[in-house]
C-alpha positions in Angstrom: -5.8 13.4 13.2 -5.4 10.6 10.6 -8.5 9.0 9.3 -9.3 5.1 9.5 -7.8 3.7 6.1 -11.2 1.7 5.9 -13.6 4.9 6.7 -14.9 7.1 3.8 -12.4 9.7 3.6 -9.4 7.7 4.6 -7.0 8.8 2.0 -4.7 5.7 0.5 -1.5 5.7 -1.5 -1.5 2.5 -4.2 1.9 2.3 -5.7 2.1 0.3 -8.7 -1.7 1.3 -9.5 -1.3 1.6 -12.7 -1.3 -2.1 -13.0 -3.0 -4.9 -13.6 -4.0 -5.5 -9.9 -3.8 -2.1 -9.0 -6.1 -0.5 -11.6 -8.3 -2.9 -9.6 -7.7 -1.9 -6.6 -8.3 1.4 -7.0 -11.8 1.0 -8.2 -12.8 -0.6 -5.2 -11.3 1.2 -3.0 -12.7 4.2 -4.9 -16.4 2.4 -4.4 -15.8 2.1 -0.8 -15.9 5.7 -0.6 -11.9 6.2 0.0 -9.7 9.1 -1.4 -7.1 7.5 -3.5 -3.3 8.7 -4.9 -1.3 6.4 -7.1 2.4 6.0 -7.5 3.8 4.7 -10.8 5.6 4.8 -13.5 3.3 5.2 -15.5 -0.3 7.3 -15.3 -3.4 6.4 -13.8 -6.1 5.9 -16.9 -8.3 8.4 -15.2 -7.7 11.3 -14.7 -9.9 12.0 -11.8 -7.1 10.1 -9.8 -4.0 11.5 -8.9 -0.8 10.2 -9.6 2.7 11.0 -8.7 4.3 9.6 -11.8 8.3 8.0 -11.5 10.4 5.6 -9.6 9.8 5.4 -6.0 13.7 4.5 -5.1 13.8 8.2 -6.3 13.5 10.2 -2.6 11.6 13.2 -4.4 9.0 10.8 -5.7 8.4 8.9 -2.2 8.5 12.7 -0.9 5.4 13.7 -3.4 3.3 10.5 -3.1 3.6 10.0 0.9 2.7 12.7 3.0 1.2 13.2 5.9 -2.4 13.2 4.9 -1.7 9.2 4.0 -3.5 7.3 6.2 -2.4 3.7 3.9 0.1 2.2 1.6 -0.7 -0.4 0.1 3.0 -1.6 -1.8 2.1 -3.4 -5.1 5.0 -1.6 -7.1 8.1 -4.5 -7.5 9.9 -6.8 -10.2 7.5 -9.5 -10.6 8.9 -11.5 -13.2 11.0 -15.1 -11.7 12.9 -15.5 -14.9 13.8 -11.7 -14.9 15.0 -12.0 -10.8 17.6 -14.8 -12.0 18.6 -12.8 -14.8 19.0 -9.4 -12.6 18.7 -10.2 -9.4 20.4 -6.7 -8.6 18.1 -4.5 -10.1 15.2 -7.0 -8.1 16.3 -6.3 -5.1 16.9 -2.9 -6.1 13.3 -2.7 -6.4 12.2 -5.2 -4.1 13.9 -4.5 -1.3 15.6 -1.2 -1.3 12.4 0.3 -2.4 10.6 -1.6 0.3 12.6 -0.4 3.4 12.4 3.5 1.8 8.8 3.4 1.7 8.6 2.3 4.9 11.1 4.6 6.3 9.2 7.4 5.0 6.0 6.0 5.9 7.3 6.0 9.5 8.7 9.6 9.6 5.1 11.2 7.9 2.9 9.3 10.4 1.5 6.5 8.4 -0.1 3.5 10.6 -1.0 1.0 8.1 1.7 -0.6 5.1 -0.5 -3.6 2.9 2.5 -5.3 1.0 1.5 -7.4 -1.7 3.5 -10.3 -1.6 3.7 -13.9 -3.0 3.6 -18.1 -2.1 7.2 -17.9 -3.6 8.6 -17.2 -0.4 8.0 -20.5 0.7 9.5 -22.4 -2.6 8.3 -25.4 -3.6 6.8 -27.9 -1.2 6.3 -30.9 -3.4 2.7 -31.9 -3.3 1.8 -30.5 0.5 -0.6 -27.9 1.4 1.1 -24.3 1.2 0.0 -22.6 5.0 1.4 -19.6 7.0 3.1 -21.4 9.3 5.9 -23.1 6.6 9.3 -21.3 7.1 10.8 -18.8 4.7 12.9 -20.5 1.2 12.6 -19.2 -1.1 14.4 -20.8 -4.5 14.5 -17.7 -6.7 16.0 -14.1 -5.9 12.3 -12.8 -6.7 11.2 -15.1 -3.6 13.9 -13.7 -1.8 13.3 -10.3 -2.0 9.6 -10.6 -1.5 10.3 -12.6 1.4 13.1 -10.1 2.9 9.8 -7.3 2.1 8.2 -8.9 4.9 10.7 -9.6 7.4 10.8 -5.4 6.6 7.2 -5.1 7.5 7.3 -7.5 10.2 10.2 -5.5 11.8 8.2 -2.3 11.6 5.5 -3.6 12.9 6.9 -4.8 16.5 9.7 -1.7 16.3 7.0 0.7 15.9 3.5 -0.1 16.0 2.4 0.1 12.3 -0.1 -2.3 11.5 1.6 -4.2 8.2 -0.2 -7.2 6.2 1.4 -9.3 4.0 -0.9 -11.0 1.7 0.4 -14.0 0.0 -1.2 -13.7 -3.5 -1.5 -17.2 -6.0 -1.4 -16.7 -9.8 -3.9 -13.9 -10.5 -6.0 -13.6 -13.5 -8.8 -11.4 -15.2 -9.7 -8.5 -17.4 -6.8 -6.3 -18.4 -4.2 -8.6 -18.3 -3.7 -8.6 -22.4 -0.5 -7.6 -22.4 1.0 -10.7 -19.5 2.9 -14.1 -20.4 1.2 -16.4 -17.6 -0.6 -19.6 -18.6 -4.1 -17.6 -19.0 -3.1 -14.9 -21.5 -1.4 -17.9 -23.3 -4.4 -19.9 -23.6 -6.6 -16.8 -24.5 -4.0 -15.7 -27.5 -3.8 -19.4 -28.9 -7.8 -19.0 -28.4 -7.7 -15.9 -30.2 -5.1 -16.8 -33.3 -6.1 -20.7 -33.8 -2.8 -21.1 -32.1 -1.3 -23.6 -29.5 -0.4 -23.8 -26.3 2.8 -26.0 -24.8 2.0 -28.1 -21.3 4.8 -29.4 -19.4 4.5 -33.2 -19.0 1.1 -34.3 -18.6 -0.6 -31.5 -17.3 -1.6 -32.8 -14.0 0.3 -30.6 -11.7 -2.0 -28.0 -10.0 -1.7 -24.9 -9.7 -4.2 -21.8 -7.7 -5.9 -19.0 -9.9 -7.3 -16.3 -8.3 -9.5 -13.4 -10.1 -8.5 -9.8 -9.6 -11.6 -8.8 -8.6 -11.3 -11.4 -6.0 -7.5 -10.1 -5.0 -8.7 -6.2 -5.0 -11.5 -7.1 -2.3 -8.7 -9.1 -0.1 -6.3 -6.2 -0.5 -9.2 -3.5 0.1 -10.1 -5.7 3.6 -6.6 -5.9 4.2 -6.0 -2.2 4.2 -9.1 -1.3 6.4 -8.2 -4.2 9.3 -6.3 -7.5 8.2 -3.8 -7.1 11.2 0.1 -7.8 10.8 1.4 -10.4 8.8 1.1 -13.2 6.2 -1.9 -13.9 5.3 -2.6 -16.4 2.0 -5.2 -15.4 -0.6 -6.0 -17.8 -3.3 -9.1 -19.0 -5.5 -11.8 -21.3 -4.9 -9.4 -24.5 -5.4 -6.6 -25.5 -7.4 -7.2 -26.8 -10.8 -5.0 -29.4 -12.9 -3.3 -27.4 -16.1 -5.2 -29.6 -17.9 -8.3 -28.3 -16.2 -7.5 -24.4 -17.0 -6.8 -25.4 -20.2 -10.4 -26.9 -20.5 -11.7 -24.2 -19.0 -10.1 -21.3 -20.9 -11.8 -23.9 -24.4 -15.1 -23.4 -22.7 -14.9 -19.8 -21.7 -14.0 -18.6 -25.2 -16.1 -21.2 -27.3 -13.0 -22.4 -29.0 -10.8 -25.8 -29.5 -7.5 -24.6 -27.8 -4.6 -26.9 -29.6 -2.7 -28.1 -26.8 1.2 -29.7 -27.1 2.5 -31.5 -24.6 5.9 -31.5 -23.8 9.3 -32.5 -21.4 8.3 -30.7 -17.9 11.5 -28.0 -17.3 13.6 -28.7 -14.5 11.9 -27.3 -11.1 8.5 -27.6 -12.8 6.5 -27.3 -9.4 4.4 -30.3 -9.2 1.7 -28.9 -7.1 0.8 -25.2 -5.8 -2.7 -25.6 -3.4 -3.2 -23.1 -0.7 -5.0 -23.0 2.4 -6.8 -20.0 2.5 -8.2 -20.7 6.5 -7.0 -17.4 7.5 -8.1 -15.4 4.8 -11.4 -16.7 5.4 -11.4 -16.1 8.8 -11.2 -12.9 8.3 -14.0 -12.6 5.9 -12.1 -13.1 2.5 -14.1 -15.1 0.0 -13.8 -15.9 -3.4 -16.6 -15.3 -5.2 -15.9 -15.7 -9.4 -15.7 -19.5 -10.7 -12.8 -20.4 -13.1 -14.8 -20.5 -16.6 -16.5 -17.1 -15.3 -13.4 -15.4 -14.9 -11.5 -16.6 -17.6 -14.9 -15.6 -20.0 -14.6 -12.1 -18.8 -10.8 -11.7 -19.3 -11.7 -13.4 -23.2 -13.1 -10.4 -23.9 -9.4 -8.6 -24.0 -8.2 -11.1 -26.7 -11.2 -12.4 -28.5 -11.4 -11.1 -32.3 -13.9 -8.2 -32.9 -16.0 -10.6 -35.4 -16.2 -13.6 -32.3 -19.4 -12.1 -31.1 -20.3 -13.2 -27.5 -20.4 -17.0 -27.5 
């Protein structure tokens, strides 16, 4: 009989935990006393975790990483980039998509009750200056949107068709330790931290945007998996913060003057991304690391051996 993906024992397949998020979720999930396998392209950093290395459109690899000792998926492996998705959008939905409806096919034939996707705000496209809430409708402006948003009309069809318990969680702009090698805003500030370099705002710097730490997003995923029940569900930080803010923020955290440039805003610059997180709270999510905090502890990935601790 399958075990309870949130009691000690439960086994849990992560794919994509390899990354950034899911190196993180696999800690916790390792702390909460749960037997973890990861599917990636690349290896798992420990070796004490197993990992079913290669592509999971590949039917071999979905056949070695779900089986029917899986009690949860949690689906972190995609295309994540926005500029990439307009550039290929068939090889993101490829991913995205295909991948999406495989695993869950498979998931479904070996017996597995609970699917976690991690999924995005995207979906919903841009809203001006409004709230961001469950309850907007699906349109998305990008194909990344799109697929993510066609993942959960997947999950959401699996769920009613069959009974499997499928989360979507709805993650802002995530930041934190281990994310040297990303292009968001965060690692941008922390290089031109780092180098005596510069960043470049669009406009004035006044539009908000949400940050939320990974630590944060592995305990929202990990409470997902044990009993978040079907559907979207936003997780965001604390508040939103002005990119004049983050850029303040990231000076304090690393203890140095961040040159900042302003310039013309791009077309489709969002104006405003601020989340209501209700739900997520409701069901016991909290965020818990402040913005300098955070930042200060993801400073230590790009900070020069010679910076000492500030």
């Amino acid at each position: 009989m399958a075990v309870s993906p949130g009691e000690a024992g439960g086994r849990v397949l992560v794919t994509g935990g390899s990354g950034f998020i899911g190196r993180n979720l696999v800690d916790r999930l390792r702390v909460d006393g749960l037997a973890v396998v990861v599917a990636d392209r690349d290896p798992f950093p420990d070796d004490e975790v197993p990992t079913v290395v290669g592509d999971l459109c590949d039917p071999d690899v979905r056949d070695a990483a779900v089986t029917n000792e899986t009690d949860a998926i949690v689906h972190l492996a995609a295309e994540t980039s926005v500029l990439g998705s307009v550039e290929r959008p068939a090889q993101v939905h490829r991913t995205n998509v295909e991948m999406t409806a495989a695993l869950l096919e498979t998931a479904r034939e070996r017996g597995v009750r609970t699917f976690v996707l991690g999924s995005t705000n995207a979906v919903v496209g841009d809203v001006g200056q409004s709230t961001i809430t469950e309850s907007l409708p699906l349109l998305p402006l990008t194909p990344y949107g799109a697929t993510k948003a066609a993942a959960e009309m997947l999950l959401s069809g699996y769920a009613g068709a069959y009974g499997m318990r499928c989360p979507s969680v709805r993650l802002t702009n995530v930041y934190g330790p281990g994310m040297g090698h990303k292009d968001s805003f965060v690692p941008r500030l922390l290089r031109a931290a780092a180098t005596g370099g510069e960043v470049e705002i669009y406009g004035d710097g006044e539009q908000r945007r949400d940050l939320v730490h990974v630590h944060d997003v592995a305990q929202a995923l990990a409470a997902a998996t044990a009993a978040w029940p079907s559907g979207p569900v936003i997780v965001g930080g604390r508040r939103s913060y002005t990119v004049n803010e983050i850029t303040q923020a990231a000076r304090d955290a690393s203890d140095r003057p961040i040159r900042a440039r302003h310039i013309a805003a791009k077309p489709g610059e969002m104006p405003a991304v601020v989340v209501d997180i209700s739900r997520a709270r409701a069901r016991g999510y909290e965020p818990a690391v402040h913005l300098v905090e955070g930042i200060r502890g993801a400073w230590a990935d790009f900070a020069p051996a010679s910076a000492g601790q500030g």
